[in-house]
C-alpha positions as CSV (number, residue, x, y, z in Angstrom):
1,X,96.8,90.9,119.7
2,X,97.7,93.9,121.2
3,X,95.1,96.5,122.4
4,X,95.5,100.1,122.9
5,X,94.4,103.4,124.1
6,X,94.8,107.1,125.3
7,X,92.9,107.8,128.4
8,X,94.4,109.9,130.5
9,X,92.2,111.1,133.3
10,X,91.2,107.3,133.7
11,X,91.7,105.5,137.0
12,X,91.0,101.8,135.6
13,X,90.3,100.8,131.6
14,X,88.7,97.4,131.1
15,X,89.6,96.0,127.4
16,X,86.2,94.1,126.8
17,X,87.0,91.8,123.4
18,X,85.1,88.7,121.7
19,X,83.1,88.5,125.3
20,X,86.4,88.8,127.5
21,X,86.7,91.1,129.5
22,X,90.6,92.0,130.5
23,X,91.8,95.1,132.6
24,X,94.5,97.1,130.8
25,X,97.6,98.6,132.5
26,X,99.3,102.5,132.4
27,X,101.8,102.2,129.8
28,X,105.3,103.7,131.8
29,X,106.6,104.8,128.8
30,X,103.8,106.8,126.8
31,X,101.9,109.3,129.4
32,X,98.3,108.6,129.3
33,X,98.5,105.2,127.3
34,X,97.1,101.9,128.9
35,X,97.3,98.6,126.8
36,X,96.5,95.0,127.2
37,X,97.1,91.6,125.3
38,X,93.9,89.6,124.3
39,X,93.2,87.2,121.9
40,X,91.2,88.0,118.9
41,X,90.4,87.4,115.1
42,X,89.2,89.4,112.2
43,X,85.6,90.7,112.9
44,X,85.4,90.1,116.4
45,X,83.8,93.2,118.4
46,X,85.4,94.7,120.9
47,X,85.6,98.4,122.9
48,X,86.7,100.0,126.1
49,X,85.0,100.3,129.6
50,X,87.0,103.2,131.0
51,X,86.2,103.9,135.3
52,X,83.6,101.2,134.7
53,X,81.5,103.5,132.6
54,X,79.4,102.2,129.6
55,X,81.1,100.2,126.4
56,X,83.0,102.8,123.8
57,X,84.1,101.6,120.7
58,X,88.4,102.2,119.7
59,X,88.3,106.0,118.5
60,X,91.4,104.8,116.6
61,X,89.2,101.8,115.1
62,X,89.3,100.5,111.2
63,X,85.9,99.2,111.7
64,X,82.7,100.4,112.7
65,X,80.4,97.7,111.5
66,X,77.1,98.5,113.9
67,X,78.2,102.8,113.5
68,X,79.6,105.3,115.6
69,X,78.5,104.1,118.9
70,X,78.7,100.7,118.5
71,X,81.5,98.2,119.5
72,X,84.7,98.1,117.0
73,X,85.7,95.6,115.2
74,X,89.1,93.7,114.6
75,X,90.3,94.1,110.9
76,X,93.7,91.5,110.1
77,X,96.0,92.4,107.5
78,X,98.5,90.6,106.4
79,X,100.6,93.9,105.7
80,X,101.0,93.6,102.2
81,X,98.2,96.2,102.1
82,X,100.1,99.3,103.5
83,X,103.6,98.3,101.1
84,X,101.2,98.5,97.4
85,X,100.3,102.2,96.2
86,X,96.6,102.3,96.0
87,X,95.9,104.8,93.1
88,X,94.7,108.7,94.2
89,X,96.9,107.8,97.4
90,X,99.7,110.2,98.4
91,X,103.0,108.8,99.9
92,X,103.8,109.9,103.3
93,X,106.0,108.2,105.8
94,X,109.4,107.9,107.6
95,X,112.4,107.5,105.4
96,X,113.1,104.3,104.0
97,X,109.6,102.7,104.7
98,X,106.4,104.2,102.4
99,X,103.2,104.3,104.1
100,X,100.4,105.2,101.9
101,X,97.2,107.5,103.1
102,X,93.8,107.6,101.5
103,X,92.6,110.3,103.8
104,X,90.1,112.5,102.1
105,X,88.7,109.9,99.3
106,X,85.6,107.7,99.7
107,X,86.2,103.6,98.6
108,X,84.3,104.0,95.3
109,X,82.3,100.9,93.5
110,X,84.8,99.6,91.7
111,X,86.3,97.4,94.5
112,X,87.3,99.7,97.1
113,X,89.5,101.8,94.7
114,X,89.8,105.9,95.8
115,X,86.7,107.9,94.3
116,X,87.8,110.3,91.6
């Protein structure tokens, strides 16, 4: 699985996943970027070390399962989920590909369908 993350001011980034710890490299192409490769499945906790300073969770993350300050967590998806409309969603996207948002609404009771 590929990891990822904008740091740029860092000097090293450690990727620190299911108790592995693996240092990340600059991406050349993306100013700022580093990345890494690790092996990981859904649920498994993982976060940052950036200039060997203290855990931070994926600002980018899915899955905050112990809150803000605690480590991420992997979320799998098989894709299907970002090709089906989910109702109160608004289409947004490149052309030829939909991408569907849900920014704004709250998963409601009823099975994680938008609020409203």
């Amino acid at each position: 699985m590929r990891f990822e993350v904008w740091a740029p001011e860092a000097d090293t980034v450690v990727l620190e996943a299911a108790e592995v710890r693996c240092p990340m490299e600059r991406d050349p192409l993306r100013e700022g970027w580093w990345s890494a490769e690790a092996e990981a499945v859904d649920g498994d906790r993982y976060g940052f070390r950036v200039d060997d300073g203290p855990l931070l969770p994926d600002p980018r993350s899915r899955r905050q399962p112990d809150g803000p300050d605690g480590p991420s967590a992997v979320v799998w998806t098989t894709g299907r989920c970002c090709r089906t409309p989910v109702r109160g969603a608004s289409r947004t996207g490149r052309t030829g590909r939909a991408r569907w948002s849900t920014r704004g609404r709250t998963p409601g009771a009823t099975g994680g369908r938008g609020g409203g």
